[in-house]
N, C-alpha and C positions, 0 to 999 in steps of 0.2 A: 412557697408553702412550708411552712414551719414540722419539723419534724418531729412523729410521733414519739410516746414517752418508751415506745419499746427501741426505736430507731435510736433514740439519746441516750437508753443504758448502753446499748448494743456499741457508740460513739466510745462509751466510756469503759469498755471491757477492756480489761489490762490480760492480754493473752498469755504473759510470763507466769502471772499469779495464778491464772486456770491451769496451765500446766504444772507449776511448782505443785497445787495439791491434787493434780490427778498422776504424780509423782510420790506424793505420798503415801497417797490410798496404795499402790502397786507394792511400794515398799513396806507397808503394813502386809499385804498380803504374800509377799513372799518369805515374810519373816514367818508367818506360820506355816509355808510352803517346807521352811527350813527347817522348821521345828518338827513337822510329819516327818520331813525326810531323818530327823536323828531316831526318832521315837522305831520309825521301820529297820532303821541300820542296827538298832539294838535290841532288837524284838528279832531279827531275822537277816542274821550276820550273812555275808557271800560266801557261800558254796566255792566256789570257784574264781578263778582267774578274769573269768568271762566276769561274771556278776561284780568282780570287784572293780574292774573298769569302769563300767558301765556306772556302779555307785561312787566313781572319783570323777567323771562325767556331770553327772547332776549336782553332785557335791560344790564341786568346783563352779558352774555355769551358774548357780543358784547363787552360791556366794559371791561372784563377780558380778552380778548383775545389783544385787541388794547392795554391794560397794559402790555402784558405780550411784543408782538412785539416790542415797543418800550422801553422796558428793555434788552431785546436781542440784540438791536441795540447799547444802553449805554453800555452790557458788553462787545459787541465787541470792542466798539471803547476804554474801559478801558485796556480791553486784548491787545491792540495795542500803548498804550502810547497815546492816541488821546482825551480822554476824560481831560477836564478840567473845573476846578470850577471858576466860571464867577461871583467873588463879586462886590454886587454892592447895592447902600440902596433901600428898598423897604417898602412899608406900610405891613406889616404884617398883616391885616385885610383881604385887597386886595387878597393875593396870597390864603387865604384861602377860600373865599369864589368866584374867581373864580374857584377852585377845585370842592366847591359846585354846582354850575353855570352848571358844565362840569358836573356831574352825575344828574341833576331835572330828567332826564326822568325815570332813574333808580332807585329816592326813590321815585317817583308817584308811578309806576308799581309796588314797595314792598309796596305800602303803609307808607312810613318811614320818619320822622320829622328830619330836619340835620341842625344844628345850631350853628354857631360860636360865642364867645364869645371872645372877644379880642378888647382891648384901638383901636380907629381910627386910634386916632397920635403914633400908635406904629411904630419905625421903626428899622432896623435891616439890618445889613450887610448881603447876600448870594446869592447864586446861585437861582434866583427865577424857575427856569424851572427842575435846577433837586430836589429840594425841593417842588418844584408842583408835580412831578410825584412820589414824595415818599408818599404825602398826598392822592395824586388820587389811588395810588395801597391799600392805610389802607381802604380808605372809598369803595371803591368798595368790597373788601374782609370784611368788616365791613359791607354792606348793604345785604349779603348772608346769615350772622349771628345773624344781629340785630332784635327783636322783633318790635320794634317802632320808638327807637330814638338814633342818633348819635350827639356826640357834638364834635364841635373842639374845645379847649379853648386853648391861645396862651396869656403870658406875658414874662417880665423879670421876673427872678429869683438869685438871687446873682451873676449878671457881667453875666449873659446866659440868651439867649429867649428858653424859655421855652414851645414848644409845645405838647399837649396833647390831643392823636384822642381815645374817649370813644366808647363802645357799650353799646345796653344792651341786649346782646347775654348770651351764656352759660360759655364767657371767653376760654383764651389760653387753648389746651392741655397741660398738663405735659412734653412732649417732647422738646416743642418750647419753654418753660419756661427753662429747662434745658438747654438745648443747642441754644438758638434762630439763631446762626449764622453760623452753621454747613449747611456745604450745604446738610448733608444729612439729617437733624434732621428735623422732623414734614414732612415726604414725605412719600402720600397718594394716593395709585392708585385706591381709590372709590371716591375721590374726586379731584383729579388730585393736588394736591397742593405737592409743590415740596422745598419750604422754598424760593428759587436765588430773593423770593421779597425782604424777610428782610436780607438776605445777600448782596443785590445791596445795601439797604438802610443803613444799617451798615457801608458800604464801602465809600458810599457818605458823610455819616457823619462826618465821619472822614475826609476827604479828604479838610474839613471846619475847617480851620486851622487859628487860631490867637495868634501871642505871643506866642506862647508855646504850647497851646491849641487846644483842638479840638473837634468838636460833637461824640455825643453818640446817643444810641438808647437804649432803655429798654421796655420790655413787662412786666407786671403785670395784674392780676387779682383783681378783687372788688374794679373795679373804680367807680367814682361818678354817673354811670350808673348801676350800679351791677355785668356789664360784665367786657372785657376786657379794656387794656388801653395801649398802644405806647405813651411814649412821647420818642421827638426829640428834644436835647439840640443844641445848637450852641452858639461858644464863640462870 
């Protein structure tokens, strides 16, 4: 018996593509979730100790969640042939400190000082949007970790821009240091952390290609912060 036409769509439902946009939708709505929460934080600063937790709690949870959605979205659409690197020149200054811009409510609520340090007239061929979202996934997992201060400092460095996101947290575990790109290495179910940030960021990197060349990513520990340190090269 030949099967019905709702049985034949039902055959033909691509259940990645249903969840990629009901992935969407979520991350459309927590961007306005995010957006309430600045609009509250600066209508009605914390009082106290207590309340300030409490708004670097939601700060942080809200923001790591909306990072995590629209990296799920880039690995699908990577998983599909679909993603592409859109070079183009940009001020280098600019892309970092609207990264900044996009977490204030997040280092208000922890308390935490976030400062880029990088030439105005710097400019530099890339993908400005998915090189924002690699910097927005370090600082957001950097403002979890950090005591007080985060830096971004960004220059050339022999024929490569040179980015560099500091803590001054406790530094990488040994794990991430070892294997930083392992999808499975530094995956933590007390803390939910699963590594697919710096394996997205790794991938992107690369995918930043000139001449012959290509970016990288590197974690090390006892940066100019005392904690940790990601830099991201690009030719």
């Amino acid at each position: 018996m030949p099967n019905s036409p709702l049985e034949e769509a039902d055959d033909q439902l691509d259940f990645s593509f249903v969840l990629a946009s009901s992935v969407h939708d979520m991350k459309n709505s927590l961007g306005m979730l995010l957006h309430t929460l600045e609009d509250m934080l600066a209508q009605t600063p914390p009082e106290n100790e207590a309340q300030r937790r409490t708004f670097a709690v939601l700060g942080y949870e809200a923001s790591r969640i909306n990072s995590e959605l629209v990296r799920l979205l880039s690995l699908y659409r990577l998983q599909h042939e679909s993603l592409r690197v859109h070079l183009d020149e940009h001020f280098v200054a600019d892309t970092l400190e609207d990264q900044l811009d996009r977490n204030d409510v997040l280092f208000q609520a922890r308390g935490l000082t976030a400062e880029v340090i990088c030439d105005p007239s710097l400019k530099w061929y890339y993908d400005s949007e998915l090189i924002g979202g690699i910097i927005n996934n370090v600082l957001v997992n950097g403002a979890r970790y950090s005591t007080e201060h985060l830096q971004v400092r960004a220059s050339e460095d022999q024929g490569t821009l040179c980015i560099a996101i500091a803590d001054d947290g406790d530094g990488y575990p040994q794990s991430m240091l070892d294997a930083p790109f392992e999808p499975n290495a530094g995956v933590s179910f007390s803390n939910g952390s699963t590594n697919l940030g710096l394996l997205f960021a790794h991938r992107v990197a690369e995918m930043h290609r000139v001449n012959g060349r290509q970016g990288s990513l590197r974690l090390e520990n006892n940066g100019p912060l005392g904690g940790g340190v990601l830099t991201l090269r690009l030719p």
